[in-house]
C-alpha positions as CSV (number, residue, x, y, z in Angstrom):
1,X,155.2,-21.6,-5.4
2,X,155.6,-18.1,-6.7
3,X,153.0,-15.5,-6.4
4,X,152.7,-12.0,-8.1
5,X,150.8,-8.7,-7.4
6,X,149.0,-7.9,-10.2
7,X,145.6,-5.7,-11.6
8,X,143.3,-6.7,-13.6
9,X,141.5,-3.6,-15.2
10,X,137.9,-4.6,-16.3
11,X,135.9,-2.6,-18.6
12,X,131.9,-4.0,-18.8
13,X,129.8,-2.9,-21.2
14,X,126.9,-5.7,-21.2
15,X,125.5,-5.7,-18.3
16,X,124.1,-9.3,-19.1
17,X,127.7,-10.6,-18.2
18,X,128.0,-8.8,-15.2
19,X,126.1,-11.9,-13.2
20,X,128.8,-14.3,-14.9
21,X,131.5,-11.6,-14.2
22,X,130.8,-11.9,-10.2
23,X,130.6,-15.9,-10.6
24,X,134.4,-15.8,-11.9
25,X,135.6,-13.6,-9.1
26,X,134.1,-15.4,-6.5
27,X,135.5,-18.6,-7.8
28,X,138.8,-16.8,-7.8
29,X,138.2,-15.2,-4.1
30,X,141.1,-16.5,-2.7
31,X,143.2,-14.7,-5.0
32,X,141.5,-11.3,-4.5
33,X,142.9,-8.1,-2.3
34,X,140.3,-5.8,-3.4
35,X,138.1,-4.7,-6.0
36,X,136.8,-1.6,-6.8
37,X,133.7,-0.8,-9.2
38,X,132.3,2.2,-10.8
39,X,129.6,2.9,-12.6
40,X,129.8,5.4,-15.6
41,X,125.8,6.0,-15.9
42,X,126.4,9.0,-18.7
43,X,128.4,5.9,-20.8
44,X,126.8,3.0,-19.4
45,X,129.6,1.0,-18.7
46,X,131.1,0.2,-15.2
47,X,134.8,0.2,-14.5
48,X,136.0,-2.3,-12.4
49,X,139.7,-2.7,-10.7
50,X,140.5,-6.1,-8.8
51,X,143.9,-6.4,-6.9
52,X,145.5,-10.1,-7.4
53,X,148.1,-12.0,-5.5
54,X,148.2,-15.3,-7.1
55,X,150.6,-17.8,-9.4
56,X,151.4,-16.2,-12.6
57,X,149.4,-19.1,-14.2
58,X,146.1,-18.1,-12.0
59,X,146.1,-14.8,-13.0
60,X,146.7,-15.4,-16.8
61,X,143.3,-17.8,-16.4
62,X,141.6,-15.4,-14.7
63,X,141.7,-12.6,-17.0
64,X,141.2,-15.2,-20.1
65,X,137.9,-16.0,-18.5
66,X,136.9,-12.3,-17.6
67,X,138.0,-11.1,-21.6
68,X,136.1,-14.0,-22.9
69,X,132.6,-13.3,-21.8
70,X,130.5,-11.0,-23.9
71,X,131.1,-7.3,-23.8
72,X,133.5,-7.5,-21.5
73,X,137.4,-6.1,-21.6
74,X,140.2,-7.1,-19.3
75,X,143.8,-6.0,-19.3
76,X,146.6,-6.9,-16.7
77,X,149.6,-5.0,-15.3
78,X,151.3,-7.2,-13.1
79,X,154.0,-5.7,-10.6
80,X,157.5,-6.4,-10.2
81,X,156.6,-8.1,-6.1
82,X,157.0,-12.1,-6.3
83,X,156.7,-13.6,-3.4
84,X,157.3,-17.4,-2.7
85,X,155.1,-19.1,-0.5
């Protein structure tokens, strides 16, 4: 199995979603390197960066799911590193 680097750049601006945003990335905690999140109080959004090595096919899944839920944005940049495991 092939896995790549990737980072998924999430942009929240419902904070409704953000409990159903954190249920996602647990499910997908296996996957995860880091995360970082920042709150933007003047805006009231939060910014949130998550580090991925996974399959190709995970991380496609996981950001559909994150850019599905309401008021939520999510765009990848995967890296050129595949590793097979």
């Amino acid at each position: 199995m092939e896995t790549r680097v990737a980072l998924i750049g999430i942009i929240v601006e419902e904070p409704d979603s953000v409990g159903e945003l954190n249920a996602i990335l647990h499910d997908y905690g296996q996957y995860i390197i880091g995360r970082m999140g920042i709150p933007y109080r003047q805006r009231g959004i939060s910014i949130i960066s998550i580090a991925v090595d996974a399959p190709q096919d995970v991380i496609s899944a996981l950001s559909g799911k994150i850019g599905k839920l309401a008021g939520v944005s999510a765009k990848t940049a995967y890296s050129n590193v595949v590793t097979r495991e």
